[in-house]
PANU-49829 format. One record per residue (C-alpha): residue number from 0; residue in three letters; x, y, z. Coordinates in steps of 0.25 Angstrom, whole numbers, plus 2048, in hexadecimal, padded with zeros to 3 digits. Example, Ala and Ser with C-alpha at 12.3 -4.5 7.8 and 13.67 -1.06 7.14 Angstrom:
REM PANU-49829
<site seq="0" type="ALA" u="831" v="7EE" w="81F"/>
<site seq="1" type="SER" u="837" v="7FC" w="81D"/>
END
This chain:
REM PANU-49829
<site seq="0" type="UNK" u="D4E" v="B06" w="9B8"/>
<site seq="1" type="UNK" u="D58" v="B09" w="9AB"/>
<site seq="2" type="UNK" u="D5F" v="B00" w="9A3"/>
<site seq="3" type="UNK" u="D6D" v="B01" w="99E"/>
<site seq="4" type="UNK" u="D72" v="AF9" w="994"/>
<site seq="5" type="UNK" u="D81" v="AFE" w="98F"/>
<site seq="6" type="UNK" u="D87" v="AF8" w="983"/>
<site seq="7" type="UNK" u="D97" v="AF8" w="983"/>
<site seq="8" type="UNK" u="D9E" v="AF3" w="976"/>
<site seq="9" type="UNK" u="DAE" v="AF1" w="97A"/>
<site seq="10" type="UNK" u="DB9" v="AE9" w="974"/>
<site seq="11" type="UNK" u="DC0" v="AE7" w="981"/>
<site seq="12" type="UNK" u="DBC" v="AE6" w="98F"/>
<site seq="13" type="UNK" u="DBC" v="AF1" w="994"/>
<site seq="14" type="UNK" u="DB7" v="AED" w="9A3"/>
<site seq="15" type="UNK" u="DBD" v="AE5" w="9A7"/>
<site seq="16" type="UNK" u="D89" v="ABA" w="A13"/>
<site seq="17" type="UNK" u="D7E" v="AAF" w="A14"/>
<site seq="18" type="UNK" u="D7E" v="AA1" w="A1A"/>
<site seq="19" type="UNK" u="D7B" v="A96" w="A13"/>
<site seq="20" type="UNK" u="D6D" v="A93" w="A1C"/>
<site seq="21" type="UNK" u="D6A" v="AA4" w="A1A"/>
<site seq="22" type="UNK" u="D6C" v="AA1" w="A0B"/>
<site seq="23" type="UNK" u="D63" v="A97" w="A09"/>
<site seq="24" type="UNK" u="D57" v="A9D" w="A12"/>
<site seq="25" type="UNK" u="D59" v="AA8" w="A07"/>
<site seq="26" type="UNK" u="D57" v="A9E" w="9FD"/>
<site seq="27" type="UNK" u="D4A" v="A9A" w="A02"/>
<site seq="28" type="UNK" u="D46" v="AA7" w="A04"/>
<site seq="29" type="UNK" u="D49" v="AAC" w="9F5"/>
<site seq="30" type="UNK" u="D3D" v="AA9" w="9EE"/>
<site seq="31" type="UNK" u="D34" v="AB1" w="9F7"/>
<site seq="32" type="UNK" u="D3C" v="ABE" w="9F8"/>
<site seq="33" type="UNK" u="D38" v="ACA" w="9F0"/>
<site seq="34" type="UNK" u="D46" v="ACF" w="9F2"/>
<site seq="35" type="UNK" u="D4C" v="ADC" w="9E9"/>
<site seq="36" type="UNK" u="D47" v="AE1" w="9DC"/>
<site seq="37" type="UNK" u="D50" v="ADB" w="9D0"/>
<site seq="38" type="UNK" u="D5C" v="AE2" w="9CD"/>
<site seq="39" type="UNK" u="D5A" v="AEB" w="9BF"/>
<site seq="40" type="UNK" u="D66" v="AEB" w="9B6"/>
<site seq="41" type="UNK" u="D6B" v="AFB" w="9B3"/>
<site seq="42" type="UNK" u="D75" v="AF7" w="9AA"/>
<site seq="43" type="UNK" u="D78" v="AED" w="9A0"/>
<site seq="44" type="UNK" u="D86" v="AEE" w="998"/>
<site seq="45" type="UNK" u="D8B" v="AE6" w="98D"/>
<site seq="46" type="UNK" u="D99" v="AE5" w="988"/>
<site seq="47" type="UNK" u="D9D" v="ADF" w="97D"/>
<site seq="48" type="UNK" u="DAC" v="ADD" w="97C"/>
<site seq="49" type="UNK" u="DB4" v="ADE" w="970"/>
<site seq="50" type="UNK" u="DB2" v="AE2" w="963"/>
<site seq="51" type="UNK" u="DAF" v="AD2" w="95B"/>
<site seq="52" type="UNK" u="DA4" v="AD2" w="966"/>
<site seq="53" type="UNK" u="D9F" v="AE0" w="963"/>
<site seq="54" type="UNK" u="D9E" v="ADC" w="954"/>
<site seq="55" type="UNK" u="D96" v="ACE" w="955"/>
<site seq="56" type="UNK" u="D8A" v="ACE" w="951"/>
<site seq="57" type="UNK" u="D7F" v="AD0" w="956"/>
<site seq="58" type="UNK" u="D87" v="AD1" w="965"/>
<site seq="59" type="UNK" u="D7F" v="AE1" w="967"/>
<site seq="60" type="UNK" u="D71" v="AD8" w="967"/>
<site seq="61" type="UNK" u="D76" v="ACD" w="970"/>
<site seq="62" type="UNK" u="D7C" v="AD6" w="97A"/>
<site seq="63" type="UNK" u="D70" v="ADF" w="97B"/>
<site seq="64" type="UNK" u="D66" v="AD2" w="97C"/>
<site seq="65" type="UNK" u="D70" v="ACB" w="988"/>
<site seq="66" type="UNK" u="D6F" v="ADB" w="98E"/>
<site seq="67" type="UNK" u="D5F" v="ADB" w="98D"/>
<site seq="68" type="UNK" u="D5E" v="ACD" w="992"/>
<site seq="69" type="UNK" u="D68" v="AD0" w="99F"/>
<site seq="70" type="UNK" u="D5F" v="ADE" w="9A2"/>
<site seq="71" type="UNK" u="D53" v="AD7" w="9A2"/>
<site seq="72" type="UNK" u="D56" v="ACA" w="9A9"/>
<site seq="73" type="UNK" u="D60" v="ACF" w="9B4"/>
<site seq="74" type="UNK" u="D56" v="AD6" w="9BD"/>
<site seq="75" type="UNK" u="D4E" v="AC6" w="9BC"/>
<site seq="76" type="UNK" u="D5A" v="ABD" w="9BE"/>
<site seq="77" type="UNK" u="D5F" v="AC8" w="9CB"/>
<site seq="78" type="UNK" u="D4F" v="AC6" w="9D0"/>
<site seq="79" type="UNK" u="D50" v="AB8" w="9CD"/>
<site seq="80" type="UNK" u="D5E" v="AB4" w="9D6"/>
<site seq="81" type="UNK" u="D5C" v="AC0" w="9E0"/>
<site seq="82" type="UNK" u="D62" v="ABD" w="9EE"/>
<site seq="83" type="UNK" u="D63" v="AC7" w="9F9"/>
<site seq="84" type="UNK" u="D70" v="ACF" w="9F9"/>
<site seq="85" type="UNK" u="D71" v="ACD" w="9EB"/>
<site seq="86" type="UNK" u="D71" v="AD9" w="9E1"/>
<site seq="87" type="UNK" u="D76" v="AD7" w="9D1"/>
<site seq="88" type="UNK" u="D7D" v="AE1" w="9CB"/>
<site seq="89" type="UNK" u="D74" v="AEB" w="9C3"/>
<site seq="90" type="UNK" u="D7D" v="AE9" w="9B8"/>
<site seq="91" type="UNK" u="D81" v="AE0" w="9AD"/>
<site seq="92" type="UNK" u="D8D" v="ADF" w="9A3"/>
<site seq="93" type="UNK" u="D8A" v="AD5" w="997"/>
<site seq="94" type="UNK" u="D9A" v="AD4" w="990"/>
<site seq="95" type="UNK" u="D9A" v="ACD" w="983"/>
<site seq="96" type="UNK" u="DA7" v="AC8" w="97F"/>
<site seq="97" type="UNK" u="DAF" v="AC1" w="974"/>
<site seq="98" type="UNK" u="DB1" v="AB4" w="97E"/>
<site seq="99" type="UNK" u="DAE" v="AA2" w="97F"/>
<site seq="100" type="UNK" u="DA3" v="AA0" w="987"/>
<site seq="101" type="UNK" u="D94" v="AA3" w="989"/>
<site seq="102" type="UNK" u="D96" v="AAE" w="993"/>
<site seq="103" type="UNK" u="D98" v="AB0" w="9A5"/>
<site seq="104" type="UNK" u="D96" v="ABA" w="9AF"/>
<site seq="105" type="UNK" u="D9C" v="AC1" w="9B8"/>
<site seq="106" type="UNK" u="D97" v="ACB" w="9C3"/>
<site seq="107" type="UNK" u="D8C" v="AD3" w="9B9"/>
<site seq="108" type="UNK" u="D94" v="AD2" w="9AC"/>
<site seq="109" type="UNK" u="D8F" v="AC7" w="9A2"/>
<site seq="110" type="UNK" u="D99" v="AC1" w="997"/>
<site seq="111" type="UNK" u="D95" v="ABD" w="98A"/>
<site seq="112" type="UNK" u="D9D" v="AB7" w="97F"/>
<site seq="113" type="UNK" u="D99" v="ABD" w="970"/>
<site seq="114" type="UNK" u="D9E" v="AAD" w="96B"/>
<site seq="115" type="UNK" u="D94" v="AA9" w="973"/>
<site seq="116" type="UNK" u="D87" v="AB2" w="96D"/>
<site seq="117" type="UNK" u="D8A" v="AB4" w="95F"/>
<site seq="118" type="UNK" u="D8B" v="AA2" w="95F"/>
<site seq="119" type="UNK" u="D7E" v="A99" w="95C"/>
<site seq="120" type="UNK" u="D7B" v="A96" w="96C"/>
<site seq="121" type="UNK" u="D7E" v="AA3" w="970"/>
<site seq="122" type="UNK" u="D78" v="AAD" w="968"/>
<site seq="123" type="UNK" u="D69" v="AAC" w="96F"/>
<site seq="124" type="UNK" u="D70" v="AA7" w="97D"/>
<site seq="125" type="UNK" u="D6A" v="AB4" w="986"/>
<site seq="126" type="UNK" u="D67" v="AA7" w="990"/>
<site seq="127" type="UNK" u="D76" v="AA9" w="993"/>
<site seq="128" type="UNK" u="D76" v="AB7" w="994"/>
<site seq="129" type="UNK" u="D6A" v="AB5" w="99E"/>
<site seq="130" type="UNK" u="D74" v="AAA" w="9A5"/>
<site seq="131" type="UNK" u="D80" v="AB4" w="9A8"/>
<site seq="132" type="UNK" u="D76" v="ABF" w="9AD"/>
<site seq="133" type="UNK" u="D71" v="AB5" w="9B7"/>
<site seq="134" type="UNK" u="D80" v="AB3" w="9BC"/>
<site seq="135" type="UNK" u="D80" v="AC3" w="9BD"/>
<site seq="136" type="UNK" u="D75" v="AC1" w="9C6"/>
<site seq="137" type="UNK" u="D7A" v="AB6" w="9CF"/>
<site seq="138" type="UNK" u="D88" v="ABB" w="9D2"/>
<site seq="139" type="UNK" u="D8B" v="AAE" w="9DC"/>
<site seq="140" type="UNK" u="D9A" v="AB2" w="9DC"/>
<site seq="141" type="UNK" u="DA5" v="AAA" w="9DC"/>
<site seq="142" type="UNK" u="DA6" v="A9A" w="9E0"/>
<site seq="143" type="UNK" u="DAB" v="A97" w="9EE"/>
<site seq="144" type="UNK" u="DA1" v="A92" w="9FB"/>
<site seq="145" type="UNK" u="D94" v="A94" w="9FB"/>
<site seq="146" type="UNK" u="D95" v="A96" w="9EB"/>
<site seq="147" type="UNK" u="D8A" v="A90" w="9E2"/>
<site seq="148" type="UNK" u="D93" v="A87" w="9D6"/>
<site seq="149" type="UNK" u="D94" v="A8A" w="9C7"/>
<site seq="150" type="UNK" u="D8B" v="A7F" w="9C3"/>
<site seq="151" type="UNK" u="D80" v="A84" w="9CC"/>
<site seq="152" type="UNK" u="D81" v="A93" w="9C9"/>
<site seq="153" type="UNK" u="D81" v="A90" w="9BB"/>
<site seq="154" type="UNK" u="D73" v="A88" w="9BD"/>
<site seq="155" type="UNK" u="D6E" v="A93" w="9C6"/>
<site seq="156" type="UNK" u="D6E" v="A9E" w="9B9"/>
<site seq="157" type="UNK" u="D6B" v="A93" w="9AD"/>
<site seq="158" type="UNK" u="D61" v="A8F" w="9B7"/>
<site seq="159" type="UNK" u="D5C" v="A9F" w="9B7"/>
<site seq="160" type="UNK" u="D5F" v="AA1" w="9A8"/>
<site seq="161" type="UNK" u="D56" v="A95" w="9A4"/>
<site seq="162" type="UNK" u="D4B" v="A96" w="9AF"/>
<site seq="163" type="UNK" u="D49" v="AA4" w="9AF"/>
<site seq="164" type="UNK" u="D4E" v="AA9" w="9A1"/>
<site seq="165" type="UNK" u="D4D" v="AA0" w="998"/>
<site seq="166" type="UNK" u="D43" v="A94" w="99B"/>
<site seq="167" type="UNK" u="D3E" v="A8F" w="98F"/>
<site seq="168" type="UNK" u="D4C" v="A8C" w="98B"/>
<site seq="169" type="UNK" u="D51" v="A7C" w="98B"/>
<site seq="170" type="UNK" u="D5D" v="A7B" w="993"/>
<site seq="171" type="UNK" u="D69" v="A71" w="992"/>
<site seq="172" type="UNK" u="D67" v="A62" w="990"/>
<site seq="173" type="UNK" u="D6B" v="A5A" w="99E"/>
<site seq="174" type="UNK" u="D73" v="A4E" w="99C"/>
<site seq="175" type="UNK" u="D6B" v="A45" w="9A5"/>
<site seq="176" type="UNK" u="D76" v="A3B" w="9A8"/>
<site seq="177" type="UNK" u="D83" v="A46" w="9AA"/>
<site seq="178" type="UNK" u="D7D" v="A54" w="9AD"/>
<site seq="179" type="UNK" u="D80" v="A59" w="9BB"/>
<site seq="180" type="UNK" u="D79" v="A64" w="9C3"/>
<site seq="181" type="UNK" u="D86" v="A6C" w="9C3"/>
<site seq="182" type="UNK" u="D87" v="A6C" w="9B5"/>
<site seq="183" type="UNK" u="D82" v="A7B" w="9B5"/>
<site seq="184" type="UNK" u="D7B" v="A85" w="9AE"/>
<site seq="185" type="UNK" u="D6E" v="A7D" w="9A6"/>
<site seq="186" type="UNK" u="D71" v="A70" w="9AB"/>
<site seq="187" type="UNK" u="D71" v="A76" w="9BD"/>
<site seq="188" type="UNK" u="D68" v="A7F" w="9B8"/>
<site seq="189" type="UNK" u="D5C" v="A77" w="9B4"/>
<site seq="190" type="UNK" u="D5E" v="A6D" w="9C0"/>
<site seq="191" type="UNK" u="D5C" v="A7B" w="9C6"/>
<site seq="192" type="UNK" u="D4F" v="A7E" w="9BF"/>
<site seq="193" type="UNK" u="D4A" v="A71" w="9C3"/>
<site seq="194" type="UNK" u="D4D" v="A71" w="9D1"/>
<site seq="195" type="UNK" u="D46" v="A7D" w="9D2"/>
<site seq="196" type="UNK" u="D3B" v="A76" w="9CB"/>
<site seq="197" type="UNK" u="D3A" v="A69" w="9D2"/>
<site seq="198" type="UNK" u="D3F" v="A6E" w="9E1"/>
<site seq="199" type="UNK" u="D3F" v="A7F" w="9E4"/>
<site seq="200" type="UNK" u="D3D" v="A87" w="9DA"/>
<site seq="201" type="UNK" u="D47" v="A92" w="9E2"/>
<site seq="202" type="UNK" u="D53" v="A89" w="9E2"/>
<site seq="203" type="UNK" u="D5B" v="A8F" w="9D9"/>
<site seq="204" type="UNK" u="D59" v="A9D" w="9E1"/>
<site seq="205" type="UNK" u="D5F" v="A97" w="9EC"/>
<site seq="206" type="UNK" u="D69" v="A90" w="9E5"/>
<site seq="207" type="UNK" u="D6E" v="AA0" w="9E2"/>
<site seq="208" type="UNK" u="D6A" v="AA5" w="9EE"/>
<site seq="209" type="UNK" u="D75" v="A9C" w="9F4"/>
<site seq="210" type="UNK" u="D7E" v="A9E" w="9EA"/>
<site seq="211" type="UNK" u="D7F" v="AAE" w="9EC"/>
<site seq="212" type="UNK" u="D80" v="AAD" w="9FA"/>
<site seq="213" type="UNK" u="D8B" v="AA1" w="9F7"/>
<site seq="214" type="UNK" u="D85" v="A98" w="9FF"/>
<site seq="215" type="UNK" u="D82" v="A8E" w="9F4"/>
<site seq="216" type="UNK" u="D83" v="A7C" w="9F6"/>
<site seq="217" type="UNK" u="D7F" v="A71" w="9F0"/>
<site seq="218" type="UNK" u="D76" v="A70" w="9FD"/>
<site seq="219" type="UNK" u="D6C" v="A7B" w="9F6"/>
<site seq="220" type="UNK" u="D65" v="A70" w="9EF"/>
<site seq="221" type="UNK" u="D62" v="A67" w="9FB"/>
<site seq="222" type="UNK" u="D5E" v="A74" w="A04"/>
<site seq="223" type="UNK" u="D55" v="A79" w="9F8"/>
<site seq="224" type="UNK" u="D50" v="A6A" w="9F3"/>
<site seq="225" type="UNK" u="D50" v="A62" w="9FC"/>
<site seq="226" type="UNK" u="D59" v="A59" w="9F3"/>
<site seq="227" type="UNK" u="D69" v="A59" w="9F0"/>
<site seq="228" type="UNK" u="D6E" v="A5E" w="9E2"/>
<site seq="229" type="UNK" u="D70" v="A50" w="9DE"/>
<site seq="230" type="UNK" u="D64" v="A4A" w="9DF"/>
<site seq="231" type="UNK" u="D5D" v="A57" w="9D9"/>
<site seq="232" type="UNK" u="D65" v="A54" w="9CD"/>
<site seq="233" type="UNK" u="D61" v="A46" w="9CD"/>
<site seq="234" type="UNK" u="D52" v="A4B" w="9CD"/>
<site seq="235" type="UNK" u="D55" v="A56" w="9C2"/>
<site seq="236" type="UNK" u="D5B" v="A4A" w="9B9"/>
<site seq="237" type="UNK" u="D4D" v="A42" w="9BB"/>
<site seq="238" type="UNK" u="D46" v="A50" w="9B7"/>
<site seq="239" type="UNK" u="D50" v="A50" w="9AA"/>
<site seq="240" type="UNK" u="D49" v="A44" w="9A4"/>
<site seq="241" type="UNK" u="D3E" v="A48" w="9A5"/>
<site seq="242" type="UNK" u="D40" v="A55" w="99A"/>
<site seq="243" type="UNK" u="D45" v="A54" w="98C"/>
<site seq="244" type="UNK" u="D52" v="A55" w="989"/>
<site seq="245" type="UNK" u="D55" v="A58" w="999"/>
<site seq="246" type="UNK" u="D54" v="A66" w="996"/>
<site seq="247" type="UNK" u="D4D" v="A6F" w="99E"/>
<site seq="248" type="UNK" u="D44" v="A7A" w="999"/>
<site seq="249" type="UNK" u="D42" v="A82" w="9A3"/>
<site seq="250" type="UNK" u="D35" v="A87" w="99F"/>
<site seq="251" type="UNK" u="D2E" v="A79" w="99C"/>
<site seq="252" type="UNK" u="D35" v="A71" w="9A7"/>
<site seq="253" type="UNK" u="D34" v="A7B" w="9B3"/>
<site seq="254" type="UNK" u="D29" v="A86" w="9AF"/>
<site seq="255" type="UNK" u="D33" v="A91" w="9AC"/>
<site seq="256" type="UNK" u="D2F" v="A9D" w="9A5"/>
<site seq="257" type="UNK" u="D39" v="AA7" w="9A7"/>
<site seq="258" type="UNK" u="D38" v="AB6" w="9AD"/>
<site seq="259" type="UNK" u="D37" v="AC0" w="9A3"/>
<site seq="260" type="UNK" u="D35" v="ACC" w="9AB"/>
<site seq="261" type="UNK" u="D31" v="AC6" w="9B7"/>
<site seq="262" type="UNK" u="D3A" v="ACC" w="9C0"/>
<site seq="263" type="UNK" u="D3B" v="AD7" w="9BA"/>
<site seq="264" type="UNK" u="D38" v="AE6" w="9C2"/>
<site seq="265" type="UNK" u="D39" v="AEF" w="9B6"/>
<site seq="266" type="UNK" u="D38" v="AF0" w="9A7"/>
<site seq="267" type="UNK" u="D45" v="AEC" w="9A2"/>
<site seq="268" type="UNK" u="D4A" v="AF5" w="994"/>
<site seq="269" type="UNK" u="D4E" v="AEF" w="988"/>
<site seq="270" type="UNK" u="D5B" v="AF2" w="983"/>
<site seq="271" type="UNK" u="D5E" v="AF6" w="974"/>
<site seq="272" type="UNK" u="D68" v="AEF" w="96E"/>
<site seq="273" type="UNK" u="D77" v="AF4" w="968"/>
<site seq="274" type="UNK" u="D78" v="AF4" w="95B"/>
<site seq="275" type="UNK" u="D82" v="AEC" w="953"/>
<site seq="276" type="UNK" u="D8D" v="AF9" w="953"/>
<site seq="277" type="UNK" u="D87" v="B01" w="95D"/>
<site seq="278" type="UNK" u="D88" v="B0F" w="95A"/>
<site seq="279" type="UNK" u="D95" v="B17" w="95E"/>
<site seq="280" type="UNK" u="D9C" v="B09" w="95F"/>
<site seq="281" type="UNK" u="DAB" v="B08" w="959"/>
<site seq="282" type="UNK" u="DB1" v="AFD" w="94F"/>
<site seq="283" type="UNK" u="DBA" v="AF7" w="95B"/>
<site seq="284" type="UNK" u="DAC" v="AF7" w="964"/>
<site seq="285" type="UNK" u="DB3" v="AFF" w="970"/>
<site seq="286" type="UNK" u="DA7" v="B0A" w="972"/>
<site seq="287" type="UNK" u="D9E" v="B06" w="97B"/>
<site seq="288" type="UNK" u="D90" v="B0A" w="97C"/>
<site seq="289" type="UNK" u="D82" v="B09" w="977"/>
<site seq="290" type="UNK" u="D77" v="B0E" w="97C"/>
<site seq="291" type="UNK" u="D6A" v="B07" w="97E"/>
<site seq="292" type="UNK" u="D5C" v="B0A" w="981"/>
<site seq="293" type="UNK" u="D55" v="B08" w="990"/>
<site seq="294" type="UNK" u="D47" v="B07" w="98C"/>
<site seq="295" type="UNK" u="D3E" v="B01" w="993"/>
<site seq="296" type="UNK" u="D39" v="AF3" w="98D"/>
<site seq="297" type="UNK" u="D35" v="AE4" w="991"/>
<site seq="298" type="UNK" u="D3D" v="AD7" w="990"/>
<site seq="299" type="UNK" u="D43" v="AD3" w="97E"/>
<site seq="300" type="UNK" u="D3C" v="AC8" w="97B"/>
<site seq="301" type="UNK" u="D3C" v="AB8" w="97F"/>
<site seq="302" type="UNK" u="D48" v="AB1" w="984"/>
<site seq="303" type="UNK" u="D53" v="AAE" w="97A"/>
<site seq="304" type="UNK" u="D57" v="A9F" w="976"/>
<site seq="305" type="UNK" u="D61" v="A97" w="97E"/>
<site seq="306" type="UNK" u="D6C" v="A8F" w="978"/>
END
């Protein structure tokens, strides 16, 4: 299948049910179902808004980068967190905008701030690009019954990012004495890895089974572990102490290795980047496109650092 990757440079912008014991048979059932083929991206397009973001340096590079990282990796992370019923959108909007913050989701558009990626923790921070796809992914809708909370969601994708994308990367440091398991996205997400690890290595496919189907409690750790979220935490501090620094590295603590093109059904392209003034482009950065090539090629290159 063809690719598409569209380039738009603009200065403004311009465009603006399961029961609960159903569910959880599903659950159980995931790991054993073959289930659909991953959903292949057709098209992949970038906006970048205004024209001090279109003139920072180096922005072109990093938005093609983030793009080749979304079209290779979505058809893994969709295969990764199927559940039946559930289809992603086969496309994806990256906007990178003049803004505070790292970046968020919403529906299949991706927002980055520019602030962000030019600073010294930004500049190599396609972990976090990894993260928002994910959230493209999952679309859990909005909090309510049955809803799974922020602080698991969050643990769910850094979980995700760091098991499957970037293993051999040191997360956060746990304060043994204050952290909680609802501190989110690192902190959840390791306690995560290691329930997988030390209790059932699906756990955190069922935690979004039930979230997608909104049937989400804390009880989904007894019915999975046997033991209540508590006393799994209690056990996970105990396994702190015994690694340095009390954080985890995927790779050494839990065998991670990543994915690559595990998942993958068909040779992704690789994706030639815009130049720093692409071609045809105004001063005021209103015209829009560049074209770019849909040549058949492998994955670029290892993983980038994490900040």
């Amino acid at each position: 299948m063809k690719h598409s990757l569209c380039f738009a440079f603009v200065s403004l912008l311009l465009i603006g049910s399961l029961h609960g014991a159903d569910v959880a048979i599903q659950a159980e059932e995931a790991a054993t179902t073959e289930g659909r083929a991953p959903v292949q991206l057709t098209n992949v397009t970038v906006i970048i808004e205004g024209e001090d973001v279109l003139q920072q340096p180096g922005i072109h590079a990093w938005a093609a980068k983030a793009a080749e990282l979304v079209v290779e990796w979505f058809p893994i992370f969709d295969k990764i967190f199927e559940t039946e019923g559930f289809v992603p959108s086969s496309e994806v909007e990256i906007v990178f905008r003049n803004m505070q913050g790292v970046a968020h989701a919403t529906g299949n558009r991706i927002v980055i701030s520019s602030n962000w990626i030019r600073g010294q923790s930004g500049i190599n921070d396609f972990g976090m690009v990894a993260h928002e796809l994910i959230h493209v992914i999952q679309r859990y809708g909005g909090r309510g019954p049955g809803g799974i909370p922020f602080w698991a969601m969050e643990g769910v994708t850094d979980f995700a990012r760091h098991a499957y994308y970037e293993p051999n990367v040191l997360m956060r440091p746990v304060n043994l004495e204050r952290a909680r398991h609802t501190d989110s996205y690192q902190i959840t997400g390791g306690f995560f890895m290691w329930i997988e690890h030390a209790y059932d290595d699906q756990f955190v496919h069922r935690l979004h089974t039930h979230a997608r189907h909104r049937t989400w409690s804390d009880e989904v750790f007894e019915r999975y572990t046997g033991k209540d979220v508590e006393t799994l935490w209690a056990e996970y501090i105990e396994f702190l102490r015994t690694i340095p620094d009390t954080r985890i590295l995927p790779s050494r603590d839990f065998g991670r290795v990543g994915l690559g093109n595990t998942y993958l059904i068909s040779p992704q392209p690789s994706i030639t980047p815009p130049t720093e003034r692409p071609a045809g482009a105004s001063a005021s950065g209103r015209t829009s496109e560049v074209p770019t090539g849909n040549r058949t090629g492998g994955r670029t290159g290892g993983r980038p650092a994490a900040n």
